[in-house]
ZARO-103024 format. One record per residue: x, y negated, z negated of N, C-alpha, C, O, CB in turn; residue in three letters. Coordinates in steps of 0.05 Angstrom, whole numbers, plus 5000, padded with zeros to 4 digits. Glycine has a CB too. Layout:
ZARO-103024
XYZXYZXYZXYZXYZAla...
//
This chain:
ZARO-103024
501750245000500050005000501849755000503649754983498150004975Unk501449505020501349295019502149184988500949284969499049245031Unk504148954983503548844965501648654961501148484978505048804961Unk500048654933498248434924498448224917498848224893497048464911Unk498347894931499447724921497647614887495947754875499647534946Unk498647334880496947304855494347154868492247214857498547114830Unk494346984889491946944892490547104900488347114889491546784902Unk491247324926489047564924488147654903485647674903489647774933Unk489747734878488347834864486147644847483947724839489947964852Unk487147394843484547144836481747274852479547354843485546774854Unk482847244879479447354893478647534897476247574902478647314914Unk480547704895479347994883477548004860475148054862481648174873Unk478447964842476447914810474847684814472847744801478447834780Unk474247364827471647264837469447534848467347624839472547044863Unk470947594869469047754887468247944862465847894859470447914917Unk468948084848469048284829466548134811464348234808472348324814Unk467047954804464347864779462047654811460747454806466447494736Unk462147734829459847704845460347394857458247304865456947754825Unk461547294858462647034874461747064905461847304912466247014871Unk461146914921460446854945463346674951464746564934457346714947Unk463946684988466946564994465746344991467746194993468846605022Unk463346144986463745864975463545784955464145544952462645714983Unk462845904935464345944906466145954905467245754899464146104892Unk467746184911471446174918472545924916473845804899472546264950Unk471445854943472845684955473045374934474945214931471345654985Unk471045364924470345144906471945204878472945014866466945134901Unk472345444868473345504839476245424847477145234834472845834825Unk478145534867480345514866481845414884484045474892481045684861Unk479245154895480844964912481344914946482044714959483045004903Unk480545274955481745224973479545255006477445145002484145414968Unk479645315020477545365043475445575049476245795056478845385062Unk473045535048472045835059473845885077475945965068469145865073Unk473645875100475546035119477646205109478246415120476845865136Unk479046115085481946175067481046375057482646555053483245975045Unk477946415050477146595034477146825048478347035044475046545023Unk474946755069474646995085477547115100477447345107472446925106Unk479746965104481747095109483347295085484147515091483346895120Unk483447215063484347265043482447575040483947755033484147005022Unk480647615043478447755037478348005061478348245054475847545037Unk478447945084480048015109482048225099481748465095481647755123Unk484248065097486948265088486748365063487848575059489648125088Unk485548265047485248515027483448855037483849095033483348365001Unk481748695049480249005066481849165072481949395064478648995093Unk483349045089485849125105487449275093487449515099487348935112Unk489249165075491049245049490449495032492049665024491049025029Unk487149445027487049745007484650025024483650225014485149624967Unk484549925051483250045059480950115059479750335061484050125059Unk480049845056477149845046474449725075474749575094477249575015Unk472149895066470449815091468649555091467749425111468650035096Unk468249505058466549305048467649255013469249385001462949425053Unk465949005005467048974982466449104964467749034944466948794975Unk464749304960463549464944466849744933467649844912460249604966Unk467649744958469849934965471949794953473349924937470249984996Unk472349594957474849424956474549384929476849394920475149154974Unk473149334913474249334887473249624871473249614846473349054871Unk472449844882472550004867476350094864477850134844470350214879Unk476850094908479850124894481649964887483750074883481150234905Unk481649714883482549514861481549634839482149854849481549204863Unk480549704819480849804796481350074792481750164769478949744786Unk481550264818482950514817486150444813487650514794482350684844Unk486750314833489750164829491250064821493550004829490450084833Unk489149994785489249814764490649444777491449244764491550014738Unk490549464802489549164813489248864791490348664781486449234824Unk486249054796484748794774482649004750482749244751481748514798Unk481248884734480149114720477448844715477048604716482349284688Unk476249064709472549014713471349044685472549244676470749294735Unk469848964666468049014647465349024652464048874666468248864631Unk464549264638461749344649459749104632457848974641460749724640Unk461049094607459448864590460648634588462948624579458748924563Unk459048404596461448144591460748074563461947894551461347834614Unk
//
């Protein structure tokens, strides 16, 4: 696997607690477009088909980690 940078993993864990890319984009400054690229290559990176996938294996990969209860 690809390495994970720190901002991917930032939007990894947005996307993870249910963030939309203009939320993203608004929490940490930077472009939808940035998002959806960012979001893009993470698919890419962990071999994922959708985001549902993509952070199950982000937290298989201990990535990022998820709480069932906040």
């Amino acid at each position: 696997m690809k390495p994970i940078s720190i901002q991917e993993k930032r939007i990894l864990k947005l996307i993870s607690e249910g963030y939309d890319a203009h939320q993203i984009a608004q929490a940490i400054r930077i472009s939808v477009r940035s998002v959806e690229t960012y979001r893009k290559n993470l698919l890419s990176k962990l071999n994922a088909k959708n985001s549902a996938e993509l952070i199950l294996k982000a937290v298989q990969a201990n990535i990022i980690k998820v709480s069932l209860f906040n």
